[in-house]
Structures are given as C-alpha cells and as structure tokens.
C-alpha positions as CSV (number, residue, x, y, z in Angstrom):
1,X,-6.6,-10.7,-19.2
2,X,-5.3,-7.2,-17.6
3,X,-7.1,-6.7,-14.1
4,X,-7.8,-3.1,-14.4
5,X,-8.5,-2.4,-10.7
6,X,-5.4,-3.2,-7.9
7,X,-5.0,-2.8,-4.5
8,X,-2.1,-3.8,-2.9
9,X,-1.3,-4.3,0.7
10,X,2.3,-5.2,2.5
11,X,4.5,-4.0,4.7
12,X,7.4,-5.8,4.9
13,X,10.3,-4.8,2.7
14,X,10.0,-7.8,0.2
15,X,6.5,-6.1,-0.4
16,X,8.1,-3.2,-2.2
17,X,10.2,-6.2,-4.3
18,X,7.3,-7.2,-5.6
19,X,4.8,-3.7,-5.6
20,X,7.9,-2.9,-8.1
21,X,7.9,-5.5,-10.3
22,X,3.6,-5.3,-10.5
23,X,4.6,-1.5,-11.2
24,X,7.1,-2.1,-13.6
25,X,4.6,-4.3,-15.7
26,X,2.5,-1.3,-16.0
27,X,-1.0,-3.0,-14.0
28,X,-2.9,-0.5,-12.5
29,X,-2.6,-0.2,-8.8
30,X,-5.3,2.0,-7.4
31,X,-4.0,1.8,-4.0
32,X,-1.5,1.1,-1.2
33,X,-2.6,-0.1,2.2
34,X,0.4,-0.5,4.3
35,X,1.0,-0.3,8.6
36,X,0.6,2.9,10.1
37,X,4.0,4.7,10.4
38,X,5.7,3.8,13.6
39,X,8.0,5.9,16.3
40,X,11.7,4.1,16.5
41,X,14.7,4.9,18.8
42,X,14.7,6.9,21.7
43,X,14.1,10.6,19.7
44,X,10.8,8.7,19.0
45,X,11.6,9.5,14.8
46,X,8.6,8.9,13.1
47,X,9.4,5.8,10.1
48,X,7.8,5.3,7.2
49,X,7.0,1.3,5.8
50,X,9.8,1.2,3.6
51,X,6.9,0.4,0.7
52,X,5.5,4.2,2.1
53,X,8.9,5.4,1.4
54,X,9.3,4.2,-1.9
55,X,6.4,5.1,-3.0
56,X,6.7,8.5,-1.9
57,X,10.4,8.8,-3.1
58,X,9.8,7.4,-6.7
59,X,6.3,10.0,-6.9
60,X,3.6,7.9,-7.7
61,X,0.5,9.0,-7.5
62,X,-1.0,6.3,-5.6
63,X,-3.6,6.6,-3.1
64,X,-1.8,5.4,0.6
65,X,-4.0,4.1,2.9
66,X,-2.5,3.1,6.6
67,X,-5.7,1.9,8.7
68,X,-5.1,0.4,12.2
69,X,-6.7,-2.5,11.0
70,X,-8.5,-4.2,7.7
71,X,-11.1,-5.1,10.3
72,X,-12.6,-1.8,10.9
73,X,-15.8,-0.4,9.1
74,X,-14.6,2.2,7.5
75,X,-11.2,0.3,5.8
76,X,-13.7,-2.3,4.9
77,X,-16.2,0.7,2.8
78,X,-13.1,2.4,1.7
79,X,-12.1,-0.8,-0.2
80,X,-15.4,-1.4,-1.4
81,X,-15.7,2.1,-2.8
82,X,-12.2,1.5,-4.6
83,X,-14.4,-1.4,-6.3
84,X,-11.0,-3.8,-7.2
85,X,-10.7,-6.0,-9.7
86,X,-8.2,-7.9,-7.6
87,X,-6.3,-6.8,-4.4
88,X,-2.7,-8.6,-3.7
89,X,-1.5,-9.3,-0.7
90,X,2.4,-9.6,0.4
C-alpha cells in the first residue's frame, strides 16, 4: 500500500539523504517542515536548512513550511488541514 498523503520534517543534512530517496521512489510528499532559516558568521548571511536548499535548487514544488515550533496552534491546524496519510520524521 502507497500512502498517498506525506509530510516530512528534518533538518539535519542526513534528512535530505533520505527526503531524496522517499522522492526518488515517487511517494507523494505534500510538504516540508524544516527549522526556520538561521543568520551565520559575522555578515549575519541568512542560511537555508540544507533540505530548504535542496529543495529549492532541484524545483520541487513542495509546500515549505519553517514554524518556530510544532507546538504552536497554528503549525498544529496547518498539519491538520494538510490531512496526511503519514508524516516522517528525520
């Protein structure tokens, strides 16, 4: 059985390892909820998650979501309204 619905979440660069390979099996991942983008180095550069970056950089059109936290009420009705079959976690 095909879950029809995905969200993933991760961060981390072994995240986009394995967003690639669910990808690359052609599942359907509705959306991307990574870490808000973060200010490095002392010019204060504004980085992308590298999973953001990828995303972006390979054009997917997936839905990115960066909340503060999975906590708050409205990440928690965004992910209900995406109604997922399954959400992965890395």
């Amino acid at each position: 059985m095909r879950f029809k619905r995905i969200i993933f979440m991760g961060t981390p660069d072994y995240a986009t390892t394995i967003f690639k390979e669910i990808l690359e099996n052609n599942y359907n991942i509705i959306a991307l909820f990574t870490q808000p983008d973060k200010s490095v180095g002392r010019s204060k550069e504004l980085k992308f998650p590298h999973i953001k970056q990828f995303t972006l950089d390979n054009n997917f059109n997936i839905p990115i979501y960066q909340p503060k936290s999975l906590k708050d009420v409205s990440t928690i009705k965004t992910i209900k309204d995406l109604n997922p079959d399954m959400i992965i976690v890395a």
